[in-house]
DSSP file (Angstrom, degrees, kcal/mol; ACC not computed):
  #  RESIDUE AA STRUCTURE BP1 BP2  ACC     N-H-->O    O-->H-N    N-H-->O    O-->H-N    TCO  KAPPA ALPHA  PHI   PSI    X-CA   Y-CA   Z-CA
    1    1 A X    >         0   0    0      0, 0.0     3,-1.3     0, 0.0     0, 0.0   0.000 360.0 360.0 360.0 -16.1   76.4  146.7  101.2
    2    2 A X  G >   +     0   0    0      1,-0.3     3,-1.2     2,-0.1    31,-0.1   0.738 360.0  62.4 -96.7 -22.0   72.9  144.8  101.1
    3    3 A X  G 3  S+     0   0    0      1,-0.2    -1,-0.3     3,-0.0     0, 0.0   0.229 100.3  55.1 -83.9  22.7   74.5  143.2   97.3
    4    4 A X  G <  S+     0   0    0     -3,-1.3    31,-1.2     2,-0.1    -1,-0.2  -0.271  90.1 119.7-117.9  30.9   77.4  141.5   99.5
    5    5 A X  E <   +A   34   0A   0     -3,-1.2     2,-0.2    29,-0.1    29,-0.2  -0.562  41.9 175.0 -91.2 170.9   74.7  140.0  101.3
    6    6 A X  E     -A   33   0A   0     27,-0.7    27,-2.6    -2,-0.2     2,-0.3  -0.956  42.0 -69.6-154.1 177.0   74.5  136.5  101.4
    7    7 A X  E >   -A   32   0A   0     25,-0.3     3,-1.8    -2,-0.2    25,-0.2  -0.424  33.9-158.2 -49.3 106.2   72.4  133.8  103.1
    8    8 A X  G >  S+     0   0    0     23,-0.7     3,-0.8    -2,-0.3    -1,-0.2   0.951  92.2  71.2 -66.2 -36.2   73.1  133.6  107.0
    9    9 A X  G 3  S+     0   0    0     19,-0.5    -1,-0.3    21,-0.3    20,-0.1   0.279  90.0  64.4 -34.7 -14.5   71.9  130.2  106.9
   10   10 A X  G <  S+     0   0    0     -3,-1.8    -1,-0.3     2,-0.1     2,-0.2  -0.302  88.2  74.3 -93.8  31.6   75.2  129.2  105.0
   11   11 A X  S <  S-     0   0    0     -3,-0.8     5,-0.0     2,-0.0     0, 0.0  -0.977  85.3-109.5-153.9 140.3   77.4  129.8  107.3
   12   12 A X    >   -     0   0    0     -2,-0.2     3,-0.9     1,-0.1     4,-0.4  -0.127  32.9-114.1 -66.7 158.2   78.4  127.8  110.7
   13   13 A X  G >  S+     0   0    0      1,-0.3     3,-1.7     2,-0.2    -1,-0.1   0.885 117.2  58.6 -62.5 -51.2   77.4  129.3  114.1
   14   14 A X  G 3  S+     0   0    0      1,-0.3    -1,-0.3     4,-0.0     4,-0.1   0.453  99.7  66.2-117.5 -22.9   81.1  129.8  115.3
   15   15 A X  G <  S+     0   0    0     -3,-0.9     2,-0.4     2,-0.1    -1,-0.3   0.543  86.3  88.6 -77.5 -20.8   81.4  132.3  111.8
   16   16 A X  S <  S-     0   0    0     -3,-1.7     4,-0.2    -4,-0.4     5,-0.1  -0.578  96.1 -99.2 -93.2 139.7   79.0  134.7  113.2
   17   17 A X    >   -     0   0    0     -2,-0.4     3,-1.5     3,-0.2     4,-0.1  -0.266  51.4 -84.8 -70.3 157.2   80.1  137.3  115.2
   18   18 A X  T 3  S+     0   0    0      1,-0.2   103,-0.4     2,-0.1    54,-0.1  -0.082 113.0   3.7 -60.2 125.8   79.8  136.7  119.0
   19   19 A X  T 3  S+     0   0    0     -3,-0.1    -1,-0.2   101,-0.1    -2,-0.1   0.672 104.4  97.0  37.2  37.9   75.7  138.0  119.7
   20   20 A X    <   +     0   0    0     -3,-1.5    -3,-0.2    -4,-0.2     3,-0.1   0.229  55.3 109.7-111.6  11.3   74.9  138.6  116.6
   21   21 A X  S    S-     0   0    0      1,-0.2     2,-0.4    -5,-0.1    -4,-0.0   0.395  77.0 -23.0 -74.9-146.8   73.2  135.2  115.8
   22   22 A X        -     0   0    0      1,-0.1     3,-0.3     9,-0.1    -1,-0.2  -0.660  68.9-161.1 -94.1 130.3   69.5  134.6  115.2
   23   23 A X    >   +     0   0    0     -2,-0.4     3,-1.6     1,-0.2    -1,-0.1   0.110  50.8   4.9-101.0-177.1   67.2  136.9  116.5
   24   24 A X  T 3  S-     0   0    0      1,-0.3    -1,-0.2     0, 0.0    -2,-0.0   0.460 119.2 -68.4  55.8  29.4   63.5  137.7  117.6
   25   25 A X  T 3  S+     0   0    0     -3,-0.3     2,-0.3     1,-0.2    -1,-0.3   0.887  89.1 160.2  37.9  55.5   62.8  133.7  116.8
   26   26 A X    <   -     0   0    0     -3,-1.6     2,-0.2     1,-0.0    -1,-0.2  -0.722  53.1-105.7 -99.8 139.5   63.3  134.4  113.1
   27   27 A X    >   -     0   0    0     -2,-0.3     3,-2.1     1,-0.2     4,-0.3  -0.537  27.3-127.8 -65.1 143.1   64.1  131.3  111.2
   28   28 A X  T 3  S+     0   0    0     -2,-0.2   -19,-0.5     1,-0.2   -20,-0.3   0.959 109.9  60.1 -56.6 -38.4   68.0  131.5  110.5
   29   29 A X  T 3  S+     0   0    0    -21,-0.2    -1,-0.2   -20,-0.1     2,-0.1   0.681 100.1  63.0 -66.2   7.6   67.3  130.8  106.3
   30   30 A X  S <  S+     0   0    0     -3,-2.1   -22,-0.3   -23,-0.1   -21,-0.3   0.522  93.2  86.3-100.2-113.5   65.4  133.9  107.1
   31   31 A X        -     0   0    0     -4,-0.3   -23,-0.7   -23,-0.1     2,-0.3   0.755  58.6-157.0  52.4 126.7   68.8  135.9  108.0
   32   32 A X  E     -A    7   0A   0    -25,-0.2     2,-0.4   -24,-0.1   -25,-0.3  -0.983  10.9-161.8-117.0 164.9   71.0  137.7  105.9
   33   33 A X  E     -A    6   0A   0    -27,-2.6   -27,-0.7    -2,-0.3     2,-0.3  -0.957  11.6-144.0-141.3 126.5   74.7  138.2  106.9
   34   34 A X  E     -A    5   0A   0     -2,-0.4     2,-0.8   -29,-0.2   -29,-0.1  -0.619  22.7-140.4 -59.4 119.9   77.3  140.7  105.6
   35   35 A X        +     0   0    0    -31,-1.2     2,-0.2    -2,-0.3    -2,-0.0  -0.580  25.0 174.7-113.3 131.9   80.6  139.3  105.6
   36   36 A X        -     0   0    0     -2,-0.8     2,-0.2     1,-0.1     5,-0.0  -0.477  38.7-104.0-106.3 165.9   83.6  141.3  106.6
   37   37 A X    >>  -     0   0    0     -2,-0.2     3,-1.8     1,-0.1     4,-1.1  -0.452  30.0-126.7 -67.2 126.1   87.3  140.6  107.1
   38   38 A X  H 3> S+     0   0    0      1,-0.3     4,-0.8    -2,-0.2     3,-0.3   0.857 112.7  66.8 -61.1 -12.9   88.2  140.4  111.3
   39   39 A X  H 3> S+     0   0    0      1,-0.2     4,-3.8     3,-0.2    -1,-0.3   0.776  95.7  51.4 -81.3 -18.5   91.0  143.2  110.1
   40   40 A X  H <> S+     0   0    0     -3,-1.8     4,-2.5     2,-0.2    -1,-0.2   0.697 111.5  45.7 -61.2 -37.6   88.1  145.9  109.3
   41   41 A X  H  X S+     0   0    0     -4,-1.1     4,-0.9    -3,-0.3    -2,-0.2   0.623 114.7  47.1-101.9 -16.3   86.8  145.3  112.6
   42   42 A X  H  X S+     0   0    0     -4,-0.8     4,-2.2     3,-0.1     5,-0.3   0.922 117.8  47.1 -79.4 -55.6   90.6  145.6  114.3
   43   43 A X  H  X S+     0   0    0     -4,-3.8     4,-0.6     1,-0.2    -2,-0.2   0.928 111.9  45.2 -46.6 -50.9   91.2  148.6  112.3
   44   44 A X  H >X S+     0   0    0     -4,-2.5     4,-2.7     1,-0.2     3,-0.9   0.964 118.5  45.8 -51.4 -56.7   87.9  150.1  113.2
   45   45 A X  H >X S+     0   0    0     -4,-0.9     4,-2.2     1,-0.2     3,-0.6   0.903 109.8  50.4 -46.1 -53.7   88.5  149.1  117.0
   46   46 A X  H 3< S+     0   0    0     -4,-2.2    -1,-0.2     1,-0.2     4,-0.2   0.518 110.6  54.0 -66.0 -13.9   92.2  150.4  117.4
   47   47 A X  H <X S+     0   0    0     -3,-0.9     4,-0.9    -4,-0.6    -1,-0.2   0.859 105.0  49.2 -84.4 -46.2   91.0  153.8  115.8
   48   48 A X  H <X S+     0   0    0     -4,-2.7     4,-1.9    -3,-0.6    -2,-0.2   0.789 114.3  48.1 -80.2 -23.5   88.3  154.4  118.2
   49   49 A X  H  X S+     0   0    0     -4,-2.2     4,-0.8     1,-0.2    -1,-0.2   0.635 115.6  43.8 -77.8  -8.9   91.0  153.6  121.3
   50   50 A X  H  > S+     0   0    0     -5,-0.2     4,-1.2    -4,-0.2    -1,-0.2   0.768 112.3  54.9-100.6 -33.9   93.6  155.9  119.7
   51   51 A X  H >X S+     0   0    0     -4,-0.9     4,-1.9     2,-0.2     3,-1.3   0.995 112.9  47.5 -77.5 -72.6   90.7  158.6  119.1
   52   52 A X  H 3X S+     0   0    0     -4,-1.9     4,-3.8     1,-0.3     5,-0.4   0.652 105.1  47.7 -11.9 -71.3   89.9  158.4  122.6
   53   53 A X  H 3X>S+     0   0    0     -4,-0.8     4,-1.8     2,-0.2     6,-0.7   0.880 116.3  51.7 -53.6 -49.1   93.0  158.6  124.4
   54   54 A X  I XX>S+     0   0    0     -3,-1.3     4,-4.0    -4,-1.2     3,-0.8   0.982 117.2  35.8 -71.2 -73.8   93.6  161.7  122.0
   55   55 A X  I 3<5S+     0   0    0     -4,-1.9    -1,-0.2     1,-0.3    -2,-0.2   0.671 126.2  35.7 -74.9 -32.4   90.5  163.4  122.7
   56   56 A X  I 3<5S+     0   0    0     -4,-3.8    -1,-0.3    -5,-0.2    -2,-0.2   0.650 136.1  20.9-100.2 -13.5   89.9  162.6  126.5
   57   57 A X  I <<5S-     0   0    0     -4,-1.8    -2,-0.2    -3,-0.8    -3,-0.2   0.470  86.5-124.1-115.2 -11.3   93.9  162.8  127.3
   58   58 A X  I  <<S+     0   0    0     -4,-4.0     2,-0.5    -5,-0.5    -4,-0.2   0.739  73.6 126.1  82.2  -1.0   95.8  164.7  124.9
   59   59 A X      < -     0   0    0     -6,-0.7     2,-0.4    -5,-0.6    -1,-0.2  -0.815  54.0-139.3-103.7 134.9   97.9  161.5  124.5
   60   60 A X        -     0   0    0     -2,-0.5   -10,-0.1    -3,-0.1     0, 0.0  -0.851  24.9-123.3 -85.4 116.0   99.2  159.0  121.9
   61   61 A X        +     0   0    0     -2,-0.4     2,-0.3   -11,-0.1    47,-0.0  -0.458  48.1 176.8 -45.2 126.0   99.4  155.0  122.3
   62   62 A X    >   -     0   0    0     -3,-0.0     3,-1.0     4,-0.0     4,-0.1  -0.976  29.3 -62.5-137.6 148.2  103.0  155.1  121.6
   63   63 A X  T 3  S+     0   0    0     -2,-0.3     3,-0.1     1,-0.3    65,-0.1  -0.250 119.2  52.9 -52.0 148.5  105.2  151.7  121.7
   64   64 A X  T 3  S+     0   0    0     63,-0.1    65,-1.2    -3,-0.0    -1,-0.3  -0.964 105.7  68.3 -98.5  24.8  105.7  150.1  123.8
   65   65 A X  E <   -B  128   0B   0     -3,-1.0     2,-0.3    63,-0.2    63,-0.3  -0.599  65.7-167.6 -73.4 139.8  101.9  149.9  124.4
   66   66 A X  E     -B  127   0B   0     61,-1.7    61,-0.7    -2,-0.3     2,-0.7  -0.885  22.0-123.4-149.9 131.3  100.0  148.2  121.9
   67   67 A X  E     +B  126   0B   0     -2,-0.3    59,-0.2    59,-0.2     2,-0.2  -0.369  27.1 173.3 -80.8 120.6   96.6  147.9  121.0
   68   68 A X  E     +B  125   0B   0     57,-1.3    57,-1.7    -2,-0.7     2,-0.4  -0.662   7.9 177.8-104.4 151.0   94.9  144.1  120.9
   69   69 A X  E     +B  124   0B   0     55,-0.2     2,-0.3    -2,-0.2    55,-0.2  -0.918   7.6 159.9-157.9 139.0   91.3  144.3  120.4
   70   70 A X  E     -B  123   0B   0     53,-1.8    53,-3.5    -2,-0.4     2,-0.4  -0.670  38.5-101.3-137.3-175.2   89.0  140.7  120.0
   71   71 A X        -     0   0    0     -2,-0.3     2,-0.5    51,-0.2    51,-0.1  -0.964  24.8-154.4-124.8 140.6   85.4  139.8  120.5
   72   72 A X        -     0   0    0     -2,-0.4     5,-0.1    49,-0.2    49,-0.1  -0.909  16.4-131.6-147.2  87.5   83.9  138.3  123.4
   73   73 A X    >   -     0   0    0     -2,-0.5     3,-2.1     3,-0.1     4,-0.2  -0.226  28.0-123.6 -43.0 134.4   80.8  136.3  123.2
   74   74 A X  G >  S+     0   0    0      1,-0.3     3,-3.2     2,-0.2     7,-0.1   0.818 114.0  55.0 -69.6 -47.9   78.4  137.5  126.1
   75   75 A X  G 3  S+     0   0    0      1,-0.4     3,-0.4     2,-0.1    -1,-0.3   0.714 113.1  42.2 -91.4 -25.5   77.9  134.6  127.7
   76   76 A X  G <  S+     0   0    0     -3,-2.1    -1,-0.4     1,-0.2    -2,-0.2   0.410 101.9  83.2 -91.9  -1.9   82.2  134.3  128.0
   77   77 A X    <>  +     0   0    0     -3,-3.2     4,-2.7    -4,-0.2     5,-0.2   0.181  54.1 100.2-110.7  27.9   82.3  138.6  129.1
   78   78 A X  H  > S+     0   0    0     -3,-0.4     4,-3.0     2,-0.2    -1,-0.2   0.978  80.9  48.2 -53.8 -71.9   81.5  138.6  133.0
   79   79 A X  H >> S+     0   0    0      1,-0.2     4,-1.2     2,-0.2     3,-0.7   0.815 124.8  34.7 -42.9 -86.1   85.1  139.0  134.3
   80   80 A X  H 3> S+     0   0    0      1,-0.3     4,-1.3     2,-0.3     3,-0.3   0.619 114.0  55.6  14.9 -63.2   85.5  142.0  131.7
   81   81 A X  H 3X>S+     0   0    0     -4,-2.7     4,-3.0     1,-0.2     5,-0.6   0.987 109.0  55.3 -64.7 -44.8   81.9  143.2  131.9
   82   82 A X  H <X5S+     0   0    0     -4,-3.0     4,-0.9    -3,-0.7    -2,-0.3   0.717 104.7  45.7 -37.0 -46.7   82.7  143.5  135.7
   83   83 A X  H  X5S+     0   0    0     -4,-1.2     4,-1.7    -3,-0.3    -1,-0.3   0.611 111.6  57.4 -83.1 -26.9   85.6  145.5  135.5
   84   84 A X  H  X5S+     0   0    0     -4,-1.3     4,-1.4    -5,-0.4     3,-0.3   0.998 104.4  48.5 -52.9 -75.0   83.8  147.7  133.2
   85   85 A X  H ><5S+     0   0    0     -4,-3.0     3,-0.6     1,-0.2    -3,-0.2   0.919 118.4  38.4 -42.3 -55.8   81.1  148.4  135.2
   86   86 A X  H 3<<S+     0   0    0     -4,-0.9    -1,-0.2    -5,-0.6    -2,-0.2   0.867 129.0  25.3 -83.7 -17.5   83.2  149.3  138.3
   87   87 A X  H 3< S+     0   0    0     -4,-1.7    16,-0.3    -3,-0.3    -1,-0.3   0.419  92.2 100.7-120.6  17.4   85.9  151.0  136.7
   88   88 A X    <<  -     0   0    0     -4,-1.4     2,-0.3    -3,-0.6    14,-0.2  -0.501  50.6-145.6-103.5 172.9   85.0  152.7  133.3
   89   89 A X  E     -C  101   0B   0     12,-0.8    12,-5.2    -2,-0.1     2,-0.4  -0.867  27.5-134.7-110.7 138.2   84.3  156.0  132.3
   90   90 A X  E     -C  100   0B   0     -2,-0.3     2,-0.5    10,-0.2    10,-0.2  -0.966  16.0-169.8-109.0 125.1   81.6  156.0  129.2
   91   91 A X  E     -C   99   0B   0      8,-2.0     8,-2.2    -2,-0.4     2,-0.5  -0.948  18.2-176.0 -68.1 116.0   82.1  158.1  126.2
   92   92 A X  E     +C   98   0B   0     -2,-0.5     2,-0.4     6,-0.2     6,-0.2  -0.857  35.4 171.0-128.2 146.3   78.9  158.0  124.1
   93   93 A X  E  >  -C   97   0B   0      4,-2.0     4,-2.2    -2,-0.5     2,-0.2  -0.768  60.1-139.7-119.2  83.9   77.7  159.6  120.5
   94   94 A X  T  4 S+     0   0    0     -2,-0.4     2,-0.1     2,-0.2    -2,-0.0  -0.721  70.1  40.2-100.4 175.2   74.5  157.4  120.8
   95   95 A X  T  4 S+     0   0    0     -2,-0.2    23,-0.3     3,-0.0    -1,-0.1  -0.689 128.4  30.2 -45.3 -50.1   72.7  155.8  119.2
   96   96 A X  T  4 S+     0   0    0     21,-0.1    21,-1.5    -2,-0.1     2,-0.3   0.411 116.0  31.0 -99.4  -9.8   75.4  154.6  117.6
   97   97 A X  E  <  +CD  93 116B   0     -4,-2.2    -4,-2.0    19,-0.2     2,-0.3  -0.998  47.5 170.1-126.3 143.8   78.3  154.5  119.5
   98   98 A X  E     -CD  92 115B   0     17,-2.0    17,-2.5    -2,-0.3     2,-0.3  -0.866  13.5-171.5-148.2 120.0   79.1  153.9  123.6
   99   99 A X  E     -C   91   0B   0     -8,-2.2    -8,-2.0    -2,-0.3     2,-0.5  -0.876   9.4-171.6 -99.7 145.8   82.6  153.4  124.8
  100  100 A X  E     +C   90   0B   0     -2,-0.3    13,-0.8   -10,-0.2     2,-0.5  -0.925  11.5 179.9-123.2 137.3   83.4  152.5  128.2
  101  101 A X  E     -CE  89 112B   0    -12,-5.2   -12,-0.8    -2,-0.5     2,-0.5  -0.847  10.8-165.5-154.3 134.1   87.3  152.5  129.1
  102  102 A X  E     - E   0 111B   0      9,-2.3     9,-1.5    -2,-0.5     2,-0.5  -0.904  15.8-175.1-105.2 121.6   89.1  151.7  132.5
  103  103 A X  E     - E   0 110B   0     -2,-0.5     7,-0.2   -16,-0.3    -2,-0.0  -0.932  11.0-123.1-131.6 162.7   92.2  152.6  132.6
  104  104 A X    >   -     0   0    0      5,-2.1     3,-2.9    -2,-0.5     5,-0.1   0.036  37.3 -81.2-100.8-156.7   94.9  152.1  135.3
  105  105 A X  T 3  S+     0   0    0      1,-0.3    -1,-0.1     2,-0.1    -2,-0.1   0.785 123.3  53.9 -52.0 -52.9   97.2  153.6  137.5
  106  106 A X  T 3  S-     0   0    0      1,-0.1    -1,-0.3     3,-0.0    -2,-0.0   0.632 107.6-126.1 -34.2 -32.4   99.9  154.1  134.5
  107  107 A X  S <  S+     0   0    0     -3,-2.9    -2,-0.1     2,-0.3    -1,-0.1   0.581  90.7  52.9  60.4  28.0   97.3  155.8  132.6
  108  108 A X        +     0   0    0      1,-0.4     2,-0.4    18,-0.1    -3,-0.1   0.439  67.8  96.3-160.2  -4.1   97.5  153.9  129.8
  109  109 A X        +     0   0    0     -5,-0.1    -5,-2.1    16,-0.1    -1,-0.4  -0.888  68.1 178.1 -87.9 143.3   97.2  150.2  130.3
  110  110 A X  E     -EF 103 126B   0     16,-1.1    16,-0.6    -2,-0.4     2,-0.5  -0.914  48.4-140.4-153.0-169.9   93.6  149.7  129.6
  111  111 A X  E     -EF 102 125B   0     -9,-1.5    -9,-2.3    -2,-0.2     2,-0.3  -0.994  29.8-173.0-137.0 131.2   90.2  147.8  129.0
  112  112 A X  E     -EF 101 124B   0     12,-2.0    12,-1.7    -2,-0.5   -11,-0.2  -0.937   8.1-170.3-111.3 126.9   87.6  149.2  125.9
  113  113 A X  E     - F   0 123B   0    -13,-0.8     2,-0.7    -2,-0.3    10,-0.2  -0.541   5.3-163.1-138.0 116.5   84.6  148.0  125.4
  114  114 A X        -     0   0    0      8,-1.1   -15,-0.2   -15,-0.2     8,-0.1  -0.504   8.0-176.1 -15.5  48.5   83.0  149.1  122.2
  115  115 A X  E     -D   98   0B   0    -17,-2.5   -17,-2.0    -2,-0.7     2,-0.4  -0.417  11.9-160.4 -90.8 136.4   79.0  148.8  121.7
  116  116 A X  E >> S-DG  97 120B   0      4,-3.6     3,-3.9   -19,-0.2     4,-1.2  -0.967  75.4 -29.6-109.1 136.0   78.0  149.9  117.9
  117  117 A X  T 34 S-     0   0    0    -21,-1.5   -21,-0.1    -2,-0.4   -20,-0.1   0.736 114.4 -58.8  34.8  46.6   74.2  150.8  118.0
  118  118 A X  T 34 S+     0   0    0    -23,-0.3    -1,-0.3     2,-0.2     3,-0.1   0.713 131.4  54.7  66.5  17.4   72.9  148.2  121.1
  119  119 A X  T <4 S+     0   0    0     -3,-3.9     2,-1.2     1,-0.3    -2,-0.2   0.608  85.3  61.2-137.8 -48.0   73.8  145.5  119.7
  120  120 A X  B  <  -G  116   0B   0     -4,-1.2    -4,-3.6  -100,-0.0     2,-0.4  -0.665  53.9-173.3 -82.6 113.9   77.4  144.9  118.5
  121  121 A X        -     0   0    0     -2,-1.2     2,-0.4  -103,-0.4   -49,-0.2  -0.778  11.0-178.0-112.2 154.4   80.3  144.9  121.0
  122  122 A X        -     0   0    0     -2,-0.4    -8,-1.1   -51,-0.1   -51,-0.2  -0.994  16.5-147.1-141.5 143.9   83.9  144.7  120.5
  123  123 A X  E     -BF  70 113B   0    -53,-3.5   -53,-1.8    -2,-0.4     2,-0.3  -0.662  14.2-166.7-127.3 146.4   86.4  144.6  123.5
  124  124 A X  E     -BF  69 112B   0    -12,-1.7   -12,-2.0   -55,-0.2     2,-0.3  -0.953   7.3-161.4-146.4 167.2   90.1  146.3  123.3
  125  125 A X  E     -BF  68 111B   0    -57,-1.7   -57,-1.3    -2,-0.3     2,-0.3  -0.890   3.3-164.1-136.0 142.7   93.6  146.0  125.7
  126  126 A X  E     +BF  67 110B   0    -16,-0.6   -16,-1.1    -2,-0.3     2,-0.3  -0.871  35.2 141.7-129.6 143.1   96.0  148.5  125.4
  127  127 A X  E     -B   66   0B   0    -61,-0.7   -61,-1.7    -2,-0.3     2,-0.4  -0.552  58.6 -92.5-128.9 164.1   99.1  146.9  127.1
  128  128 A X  E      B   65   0B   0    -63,-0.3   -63,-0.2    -2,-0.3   -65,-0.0  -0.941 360.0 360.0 -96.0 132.1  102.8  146.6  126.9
  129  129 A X              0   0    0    -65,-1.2   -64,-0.1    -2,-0.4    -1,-0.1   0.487 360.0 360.0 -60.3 360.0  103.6  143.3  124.9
């Protein structure tokens, strides 16, 4: 992966994913950034909320539930971190993975969020459209 690296410095702030920018007062031309396709990172998400549900319910997202999963810059995740904190249950493999998921009454509309290895989060819904 480190040969599909490329200069982070050549790429706009708003391209980087949400708290991943520049770190530990490192110049950014110092930086490198992989870049991946936002469907790698949907697939990845929607996999670990379907793993979930299987392994801690015995259940399948089946329509008409469907799973949305985005990114949420921290500064923008309060409401969200908030309902996390008070309502989630955490599943962890750490280091590298901790999910937290609240889910409601239904038992199946619900709120993911996704931390890969302390640093990267990714946030997931699963809902009725």
């Amino acid at each position: 992966m480190l040969d599909q690296a490329v200069e982070a410095a050549t790429y706009p702030e708003e391209a980087i994913y949400p708290g991943m920018g520049v770190r530990s007062g490192i110049p950014k031309e110092d930086h490198l950034a992989v870049v991946m396709p936002v469907e790698t990172f949907d697939r990845l998400t929607e996999k670990i909320v379907r793993g979930i549900f299987y392994l801690a319910d015995k259940r399948f997202i089946e329509l008409p539930f469907v799973v949305h999963s985005f990114p949420l810059h921290p500064a923008a995740s309060g409401p969200i971190r908030e309902l996390i904190e008070t309502f989630a249950k955490t599943y962890a493999r750490e280091p590298g993975i901790i999910v937290r998921r609240a889910v409601t009454d239904d038992g199946i509309s619900s709120l993911f969020e996704i931390e890969f290895w302390g640093q990267l989060k990714r946030y997931a819904t699963v809902l009725r459209p």
